[in-house]
C-alpha positions in Angstrom: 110.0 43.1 92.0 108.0 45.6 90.0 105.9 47.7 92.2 102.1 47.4 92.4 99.9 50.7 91.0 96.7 51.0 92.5 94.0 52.3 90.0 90.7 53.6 91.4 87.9 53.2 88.9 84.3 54.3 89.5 80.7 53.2 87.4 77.5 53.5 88.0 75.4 50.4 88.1 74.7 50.2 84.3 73.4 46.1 84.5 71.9 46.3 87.9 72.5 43.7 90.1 74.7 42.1 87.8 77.1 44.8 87.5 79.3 44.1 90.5 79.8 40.2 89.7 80.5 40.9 86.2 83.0 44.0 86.6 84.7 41.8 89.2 85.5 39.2 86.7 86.5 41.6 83.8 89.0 43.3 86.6 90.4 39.9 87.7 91.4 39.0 83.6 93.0 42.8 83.2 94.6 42.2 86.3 96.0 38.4 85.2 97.4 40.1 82.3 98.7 43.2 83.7 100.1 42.3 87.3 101.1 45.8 88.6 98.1 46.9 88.2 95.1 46.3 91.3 91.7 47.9 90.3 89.6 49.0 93.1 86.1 48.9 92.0 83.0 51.7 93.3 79.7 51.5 92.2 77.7 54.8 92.0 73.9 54.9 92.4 73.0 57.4 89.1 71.4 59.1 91.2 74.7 60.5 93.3 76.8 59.8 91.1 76.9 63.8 88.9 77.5 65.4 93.0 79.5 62.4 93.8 82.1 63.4 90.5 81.7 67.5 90.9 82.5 67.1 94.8 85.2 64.6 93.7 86.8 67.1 91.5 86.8 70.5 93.8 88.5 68.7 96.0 90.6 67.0 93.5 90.3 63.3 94.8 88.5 62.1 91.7 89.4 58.1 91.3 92.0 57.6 88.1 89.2 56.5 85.9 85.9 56.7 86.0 82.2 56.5 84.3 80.7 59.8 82.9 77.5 60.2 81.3 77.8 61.0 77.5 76.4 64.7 77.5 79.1 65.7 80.5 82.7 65.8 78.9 82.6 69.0 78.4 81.0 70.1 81.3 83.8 68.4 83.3 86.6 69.4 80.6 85.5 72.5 81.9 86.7 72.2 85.2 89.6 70.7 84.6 88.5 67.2 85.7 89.4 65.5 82.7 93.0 64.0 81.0 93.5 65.3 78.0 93.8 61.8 75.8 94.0 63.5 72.6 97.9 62.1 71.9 97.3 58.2 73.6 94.1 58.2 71.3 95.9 59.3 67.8 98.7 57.1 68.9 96.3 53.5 69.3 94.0 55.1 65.9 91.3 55.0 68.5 88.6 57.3 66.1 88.1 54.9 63.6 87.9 52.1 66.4 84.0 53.7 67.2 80.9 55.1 65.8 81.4 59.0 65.1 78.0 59.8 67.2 79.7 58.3 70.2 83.1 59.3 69.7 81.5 62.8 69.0 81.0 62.7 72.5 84.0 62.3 73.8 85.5 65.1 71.8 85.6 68.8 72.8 84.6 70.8 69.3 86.1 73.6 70.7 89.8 72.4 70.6 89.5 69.1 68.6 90.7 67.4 71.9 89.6 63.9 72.9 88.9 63.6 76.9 87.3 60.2 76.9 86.6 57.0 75.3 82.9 55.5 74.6 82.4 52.8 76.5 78.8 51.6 75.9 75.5 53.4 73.7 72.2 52.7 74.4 68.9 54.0 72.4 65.1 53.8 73.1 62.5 51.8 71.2 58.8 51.1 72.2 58.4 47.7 73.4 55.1 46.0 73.3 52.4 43.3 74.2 52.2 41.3 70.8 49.5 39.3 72.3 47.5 42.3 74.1 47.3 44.2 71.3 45.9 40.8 69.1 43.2 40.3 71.8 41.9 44.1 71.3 42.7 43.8 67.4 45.4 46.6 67.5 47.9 46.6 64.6 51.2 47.7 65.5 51.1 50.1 63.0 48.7 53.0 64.9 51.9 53.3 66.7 54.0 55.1 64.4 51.9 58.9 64.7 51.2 60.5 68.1 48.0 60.8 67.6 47.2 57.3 66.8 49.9 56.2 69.4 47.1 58.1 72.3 44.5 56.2 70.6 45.9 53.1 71.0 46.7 54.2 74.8 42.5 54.5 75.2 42.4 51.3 73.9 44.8 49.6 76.6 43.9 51.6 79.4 42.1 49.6 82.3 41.5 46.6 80.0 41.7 43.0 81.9 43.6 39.9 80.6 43.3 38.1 83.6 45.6 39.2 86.0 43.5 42.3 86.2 43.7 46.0 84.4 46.1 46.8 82.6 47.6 50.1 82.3 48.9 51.7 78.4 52.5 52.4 79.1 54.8 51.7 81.8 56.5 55.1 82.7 59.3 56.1 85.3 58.7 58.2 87.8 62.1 58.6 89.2 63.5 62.3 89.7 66.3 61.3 88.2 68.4 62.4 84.7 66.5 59.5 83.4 63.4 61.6 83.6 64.8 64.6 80.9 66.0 61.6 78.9 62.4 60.3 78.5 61.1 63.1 77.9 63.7 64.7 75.2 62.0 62.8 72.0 58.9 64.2 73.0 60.2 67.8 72.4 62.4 66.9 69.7 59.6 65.4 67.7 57.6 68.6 68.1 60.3 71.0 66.6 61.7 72.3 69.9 64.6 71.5 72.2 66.2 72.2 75.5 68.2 75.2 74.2 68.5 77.7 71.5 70.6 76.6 68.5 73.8 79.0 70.0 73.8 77.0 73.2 73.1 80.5 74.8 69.8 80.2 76.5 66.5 77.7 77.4 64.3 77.0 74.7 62.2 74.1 76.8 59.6 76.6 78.1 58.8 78.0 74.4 55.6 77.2 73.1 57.2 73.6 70.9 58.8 72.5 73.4 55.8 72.8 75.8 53.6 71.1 73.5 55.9 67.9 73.4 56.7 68.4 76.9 52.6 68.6 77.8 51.7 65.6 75.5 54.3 63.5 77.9 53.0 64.6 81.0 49.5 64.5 79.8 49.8 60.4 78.9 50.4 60.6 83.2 47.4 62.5 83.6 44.9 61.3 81.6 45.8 57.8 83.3 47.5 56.3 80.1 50.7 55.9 81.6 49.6 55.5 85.5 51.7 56.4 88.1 49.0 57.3 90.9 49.0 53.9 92.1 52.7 53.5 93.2 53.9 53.4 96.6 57.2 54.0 96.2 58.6 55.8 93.1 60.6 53.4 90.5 61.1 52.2 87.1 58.3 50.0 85.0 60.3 47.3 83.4 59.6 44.3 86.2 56.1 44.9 86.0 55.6 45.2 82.0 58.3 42.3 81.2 57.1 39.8 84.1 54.2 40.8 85.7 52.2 41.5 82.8 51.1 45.0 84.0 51.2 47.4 81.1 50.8 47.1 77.5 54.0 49.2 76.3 56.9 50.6 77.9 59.9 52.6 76.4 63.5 51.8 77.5 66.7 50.6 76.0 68.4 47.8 74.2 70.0 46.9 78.2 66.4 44.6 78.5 67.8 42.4 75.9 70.3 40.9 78.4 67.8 41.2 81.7 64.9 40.6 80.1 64.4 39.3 76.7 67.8 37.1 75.9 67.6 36.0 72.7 64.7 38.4 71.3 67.3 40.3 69.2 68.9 37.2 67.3 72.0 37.6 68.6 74.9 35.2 67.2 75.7 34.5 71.1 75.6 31.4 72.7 72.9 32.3 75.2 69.8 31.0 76.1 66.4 32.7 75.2 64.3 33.7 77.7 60.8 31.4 77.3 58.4 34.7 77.4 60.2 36.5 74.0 57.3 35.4 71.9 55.1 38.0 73.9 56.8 40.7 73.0 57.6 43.2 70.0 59.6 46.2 69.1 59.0 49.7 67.0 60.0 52.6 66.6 58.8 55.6 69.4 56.1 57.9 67.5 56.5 60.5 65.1 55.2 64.0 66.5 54.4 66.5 64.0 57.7 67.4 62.8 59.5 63.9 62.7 60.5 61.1 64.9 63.5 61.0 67.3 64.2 59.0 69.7 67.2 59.7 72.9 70.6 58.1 72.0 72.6 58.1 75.5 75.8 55.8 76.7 78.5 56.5 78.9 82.4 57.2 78.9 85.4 56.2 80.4 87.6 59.2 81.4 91.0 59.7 82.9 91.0 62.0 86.4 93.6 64.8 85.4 95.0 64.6 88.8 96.0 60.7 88.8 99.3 60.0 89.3 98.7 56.7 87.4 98.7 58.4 83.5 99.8 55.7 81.8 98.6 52.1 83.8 94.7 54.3 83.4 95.1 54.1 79.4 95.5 50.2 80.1 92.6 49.9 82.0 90.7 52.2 79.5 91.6 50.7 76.7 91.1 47.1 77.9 87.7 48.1 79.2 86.5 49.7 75.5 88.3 46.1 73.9 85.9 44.2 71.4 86.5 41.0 73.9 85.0 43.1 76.9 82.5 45.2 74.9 81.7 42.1 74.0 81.3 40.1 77.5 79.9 43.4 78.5 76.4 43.2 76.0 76.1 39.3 76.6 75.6 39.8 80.6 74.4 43.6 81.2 72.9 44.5 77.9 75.0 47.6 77.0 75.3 48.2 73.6 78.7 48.2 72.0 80.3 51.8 70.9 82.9 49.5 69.0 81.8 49.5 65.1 83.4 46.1 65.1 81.7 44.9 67.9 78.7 46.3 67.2 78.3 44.5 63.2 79.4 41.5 64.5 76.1 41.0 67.0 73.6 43.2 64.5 75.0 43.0 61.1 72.7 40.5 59.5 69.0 42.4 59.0 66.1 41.2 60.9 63.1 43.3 61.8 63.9 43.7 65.2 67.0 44.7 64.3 66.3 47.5 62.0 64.1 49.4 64.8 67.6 48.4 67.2 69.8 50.1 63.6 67.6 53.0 62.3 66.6 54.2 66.3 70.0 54.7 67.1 71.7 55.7 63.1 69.0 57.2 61.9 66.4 58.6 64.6 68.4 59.2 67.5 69.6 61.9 69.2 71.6 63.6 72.4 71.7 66.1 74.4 74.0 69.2 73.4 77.7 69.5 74.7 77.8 72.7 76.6 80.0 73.7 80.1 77.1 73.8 82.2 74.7 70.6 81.0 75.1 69.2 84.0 73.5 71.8 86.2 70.8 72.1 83.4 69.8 68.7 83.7 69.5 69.3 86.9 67.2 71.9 86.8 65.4 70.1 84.6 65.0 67.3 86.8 63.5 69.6 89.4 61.2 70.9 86.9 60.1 67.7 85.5 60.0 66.2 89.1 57.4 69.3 90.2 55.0 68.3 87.0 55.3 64.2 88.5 54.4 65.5 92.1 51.9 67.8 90.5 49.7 65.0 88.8 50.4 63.0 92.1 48.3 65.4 93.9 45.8 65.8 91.3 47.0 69.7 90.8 48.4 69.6 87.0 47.1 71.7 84.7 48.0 73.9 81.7 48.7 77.0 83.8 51.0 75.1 86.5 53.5 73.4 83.3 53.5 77.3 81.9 54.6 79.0 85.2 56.7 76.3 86.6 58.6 76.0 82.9 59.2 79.7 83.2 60.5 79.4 86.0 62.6 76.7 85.4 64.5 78.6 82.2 65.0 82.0 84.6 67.4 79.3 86.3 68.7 77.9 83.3 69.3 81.0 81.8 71.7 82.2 84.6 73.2 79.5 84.9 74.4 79.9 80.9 75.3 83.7 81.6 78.1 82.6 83.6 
């Protein structure tokens, strides 16, 4: 009787609710066909889940696979918390398997050394109230500038469809790594970026950063994107998509499965949700120097202190399989990092489609690669959170982004000296 290998795997709860019930299924069918192998499944709140890996690996009890966010393979290749795959990879011709932004991110420039594999992308698009924007004779269109995109934010703001007012946009206000991820096309679009171009130093707190960085924050202020009125911090979706609370929010292609099943013609057997009609899709604005948009995902890596080598590569390579990737966009909405998978579901041109294609081919973008990303973001969190609590108590201004920015890229800037 062959003996039974025990594989720890963690992920973070990337389709909600649904996560557990369908990761459960997916384990029990690798399982079936591989029956040495047990899986024991953890789920991560996002929120923990960056401490919950960098504990993990000090004290070198990472599980033998696990979920990583697509900016921190090199972070952790840093500290030795990642299986070098390059060999396993090159062996199954994994590279031509996905698209070269994701596998990009799996890949350590450095060396030319693979320590992942891309499990799922994801990109943001501006959703919006087809039938809102009829009422108030908005065209779509006045979207596609930031200035005109503002305008069209007055326009919503505090109007009344009959549930009562309305606000523009439907914003997070989570302290979170979500938060720089909303707030990254802003910059981007205004020439600037988190970092110098050498990876050496901040660049956020420079003046083109701050502008994109300031029109963000200012939608909050100005009452565009509302966020006084919450008890409890938390993301808009459930409000925009069902209770009919904002005129546009900006999230990723994951509301397709939770929200809007069959908006994006999909050739899967599934049934549309009965509110799609409400709703349509665009591109985020273009700030003064171009349009971008955040391109994230996730990866699957291997601990480098597992025992279990070889029975992880299974589970890795069953969980980035076209059948799961698959399974995997039908229930939780997480875009496929398979090219195969991928033309199969968005191949055939529609207009929703092309604002799904061209955000996440042609406009989008992540975050660099660089050792210590993760303890950026996390400063950046912090300094992102301040501006939320700032507006909260009716205290933002100009003068507080400045100082608190400067501030913020002192800390940033150390932590790059290193």
């Amino acid at each position: 009787m062959r003996k039974v290998i025990c594989l720890d795997l963690w992920i973070m709860p990337n389709g909600g609710y649904e996560t557990s019930q369908f990761m459960e299924k997916e384990i029990a069918d690798f399982e079936q066909t591989h029956p040495n192998i047990k899986v024991n499944l953890s789920i991560i709140p996002w929120s923990k889940a960056w401490q919950r890996i960098i504990t993990a690996a000090k004290s070198k009890e990472l599980p033998d696979v696990f979920q990583i966010g697509n900016s921190w393979t090199k972070t952790l290749t840093a500290i030795n918390a990642l299986t070098d795959v390059t060999d396993k990879a090159i062996m199954d011709k994994m590279k031509n398997k996905f698209s070269l932004t994701s596998w990009a991110t799996c890949e350590v420039q450095d060396s030319n050394k693979i320590y992942a594999l891309p499990w799922f992308v994801d990109v943001r698009m501006l959703f919006y109230r087809k039938d809102f924007f009829e009422k108030l004779g908005l065209d779509p269109k006045e979207l596609d500038k930031w200035e005109s995109f503002e305008d069209v934010c007055k326009a919503l703001t505090g109007f009344d469809f009959g549930s009562g007012q309305i606000g523009a946009l439907g914003v997070s206000d989570l302290k979170d790594q979500g938060l720089v991820h909303d707030v990254a096309p802003w910059i981007w679009s205004n020439g600037g970026d988190f970092l110098t171009a050498d990876r050496t130093a901040a660049a956020f707190h420079k003046e083109r950063a701050l502008r994109g960085i300031k029109f963000y924050f200012d939608l909050m202020q100005k009452g565009y994107a509302p966020i006084l009125d919450r008890r409890v911090p938390g993301q808009p979706l459930y409000d925009f998509f069902t209770l009919d609370k904002y005129g546009m929010c900006i999230t990723g292609a994951y509301v397709f499965a939770n929200y809007l099943r069959g908006f994006i013609e999909t050739p899967l057997s599934i049934q549309p949700s009965k509110s799609i009609e409400k709703f349509g899709v665009t591109f985020l604005p273009a700030g003064p120097i171009g349009r971008f948009t955040f391109q994230g995902g996730s990866n699957l890596s291997i601990s480098s202190y597992s025992a279990n080598q070889a029975e992880a590569w299974q589970l890795l390579k069953f969980l980035t399989s076209n059948e799961f990737q698959m399974h995997q966009y039908e229930i939780v909405g997480a875009l496929p990092s398979l090219t195969e998978t991928f033309n199969y579901l968005f191949g055939e041109r529609t207009e929703k489609k092309k604002v799904l294609i061209e955000s996440y081919s042609k406009y989008g973008r992540s975050h660099f690669q660089v050792d210590f990303w993760g303890s950026v973001e996390f400063i950046l969190v912090e300094f992102f959170g301040k501006i939320i609590d700032s507006i909260k108590a009716h205290k933002y201004n100009e003068g507080f982004l400045v100082k608190e920015a400067n501030q913020a890229a002192e800390q940033v800037n150390y932590i790059l000296s290193l």
